[in-house]
N, C-alpha and C positions, 0 to 999 in steps of 0.2 A: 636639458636635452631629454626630448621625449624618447623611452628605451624604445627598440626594436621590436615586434610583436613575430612571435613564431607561432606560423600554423600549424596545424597538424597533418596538413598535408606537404609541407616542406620536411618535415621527420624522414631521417632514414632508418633501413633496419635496421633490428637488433642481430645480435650470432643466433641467436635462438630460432628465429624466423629464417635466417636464412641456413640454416640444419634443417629445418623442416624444409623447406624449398628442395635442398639438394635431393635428401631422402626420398620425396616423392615423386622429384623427377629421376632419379635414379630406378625404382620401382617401375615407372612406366616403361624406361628403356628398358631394362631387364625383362617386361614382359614382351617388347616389340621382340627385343633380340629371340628369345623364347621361339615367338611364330616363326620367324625368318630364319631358325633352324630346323625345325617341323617341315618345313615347305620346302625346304633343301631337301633333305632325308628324304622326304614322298616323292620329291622329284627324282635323286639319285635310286631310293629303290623301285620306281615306275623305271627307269631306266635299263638298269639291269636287270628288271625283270623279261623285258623286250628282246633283251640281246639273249636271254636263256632262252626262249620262247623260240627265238629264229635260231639257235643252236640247236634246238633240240628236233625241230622239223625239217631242218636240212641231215639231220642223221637219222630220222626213219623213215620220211617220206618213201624217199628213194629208195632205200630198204626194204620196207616194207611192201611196195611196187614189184622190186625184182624177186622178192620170194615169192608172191603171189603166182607169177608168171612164170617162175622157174619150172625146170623137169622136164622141160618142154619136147617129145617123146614121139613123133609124127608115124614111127613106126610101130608103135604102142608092145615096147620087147619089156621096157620094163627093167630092163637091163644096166641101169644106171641109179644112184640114188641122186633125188633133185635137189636135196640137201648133204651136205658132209661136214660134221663139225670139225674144227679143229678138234687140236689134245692139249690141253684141255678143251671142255667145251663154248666155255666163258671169252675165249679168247677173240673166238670167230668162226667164220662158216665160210664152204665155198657152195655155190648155186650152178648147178649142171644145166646145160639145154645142147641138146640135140641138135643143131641146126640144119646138120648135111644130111639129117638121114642115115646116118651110119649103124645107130644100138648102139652107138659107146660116145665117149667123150672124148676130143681129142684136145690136148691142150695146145698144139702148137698149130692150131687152123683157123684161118680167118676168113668169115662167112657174111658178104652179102644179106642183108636182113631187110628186105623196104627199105633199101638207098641206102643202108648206115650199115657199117661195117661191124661184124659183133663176132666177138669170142667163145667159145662153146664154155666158157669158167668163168665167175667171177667170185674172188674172194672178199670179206669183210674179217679185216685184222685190227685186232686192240693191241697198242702197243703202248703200254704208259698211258697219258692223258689224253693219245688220239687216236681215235678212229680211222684207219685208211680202206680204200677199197682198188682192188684191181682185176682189170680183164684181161684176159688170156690172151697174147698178141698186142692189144690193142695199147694197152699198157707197160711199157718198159716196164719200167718202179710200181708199185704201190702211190697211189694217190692217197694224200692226206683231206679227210673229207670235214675232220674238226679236229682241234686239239684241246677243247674246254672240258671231256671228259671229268666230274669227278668219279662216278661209279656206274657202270655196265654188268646187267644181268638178262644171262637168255636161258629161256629157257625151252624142250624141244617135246612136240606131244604127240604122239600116234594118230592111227586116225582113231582110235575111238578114245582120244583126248586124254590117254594116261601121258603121266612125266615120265620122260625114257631119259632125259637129262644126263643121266647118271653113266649109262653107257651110249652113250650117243654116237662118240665119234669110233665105235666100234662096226665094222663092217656090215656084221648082221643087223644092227640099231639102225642103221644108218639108212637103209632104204624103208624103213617103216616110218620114219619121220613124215607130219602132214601139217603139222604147225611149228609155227617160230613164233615166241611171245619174247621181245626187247623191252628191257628197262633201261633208260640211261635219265642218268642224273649231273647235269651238265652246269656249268659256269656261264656268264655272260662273255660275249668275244672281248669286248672293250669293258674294259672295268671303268666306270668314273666316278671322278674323284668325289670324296665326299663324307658323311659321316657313317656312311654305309656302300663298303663297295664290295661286298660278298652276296650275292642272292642265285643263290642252286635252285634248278629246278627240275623236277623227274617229271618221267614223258612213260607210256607205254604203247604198243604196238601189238597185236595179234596179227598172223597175216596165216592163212591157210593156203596150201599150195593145189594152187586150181586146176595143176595138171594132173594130180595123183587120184587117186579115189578114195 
């Protein structure tokens, strides 16, 4: 009987060849897996950064707008301060405007403004991680305007641009005020999930109050 003839292409592997097989296809996924966590991460922190980004300009836009516009004084008495820190001063502020005409402020009056109803006050109060704001009348509560808050810094300037900060919410301070400069350092609203769900971002704001001199 003529024996059998084995090719060398009917050979199977050795362990050897196939340890080296596994190894370097294990190497390859480990790099694939590698990107396809990189491009997570970019993605979650492109994400959170968006949502810091639209935390942070929904709490000074607005802000920033009504201080500007504050003081609002049609009888030019001068008689009000357009600014009023809280006490501390870090906490918040309230923004005076004149509406009736009167020289003073009233808090419990609700004025007619071009078709929209407006308070002659409005407060900005830190309380914990949120920011609320509220108008005189028009507001029962305090509205909560964020609550992503990590850290809020104001600071309050004369007009010829010194920090009065210090005594701010002190009577006599308090009508020298001509700028409000916000810092807040805020969270994303939605955190997602990821290998990175923390991304703070700080904002700042100068706003000069256009009614003062």
């Amino acid at each position: 009987m003529t024996p059998r003839r084995v090719f060398a292409c009917q050979r199977g592997y050795t362990l050897a060849e196939m340890l080296v097989a596994a190894a370097v296809i294990g190497l390859v996924l480990a790099g694939l897996l590698s990107l396809l966590m990189s491009g997570q991460q970019a993605f979650v922190t492109g994400s959170n950064r968006t949502e810091a980004v639209s935390s942070s300009r929904i709490v000074l836009f607005r802000m920033a707008e009504e201080v500007r516009t504050g003081g609002y004084d049609p009888r030019n008495t001068a008689s009000f301060a357009a600014i009023t820190p809280l006490n501390p001063p870090n906490v918040g502020f309230t923004i005076g405007n004149d509406w009736n005409a009167t020289g003073a402020i009233e808090s419990n009056l609700l004025v007619n403004v071009n078709g929209t109803n407006r308070g002659e006050q409005i407060t900005y109060s830190v309380v914990g991680t949120a920011l609320r704001r509220q108008e005189s009348v028009v507001d029962g509560a305090a509205v909560e305007i964020t609550n992503t808050l990590n850290n809020i810094v104001i600071t309050y300037l004369n007009a010829d641009d010194v920090d009065v900060t210090a005594t701010a919410h002190q009577a006599t301070t308090a009508p020298t005020i001509r700028t409000v400069v916000v810092t807040v350092t805020t969270n994303p609203d939605v955190q997602e999930s990821g290998t990175v769900t923390d991304v703070a971002l700080t904002s700042t704001i100068r706003a000069r109050v256009r009614n003062r001199s």
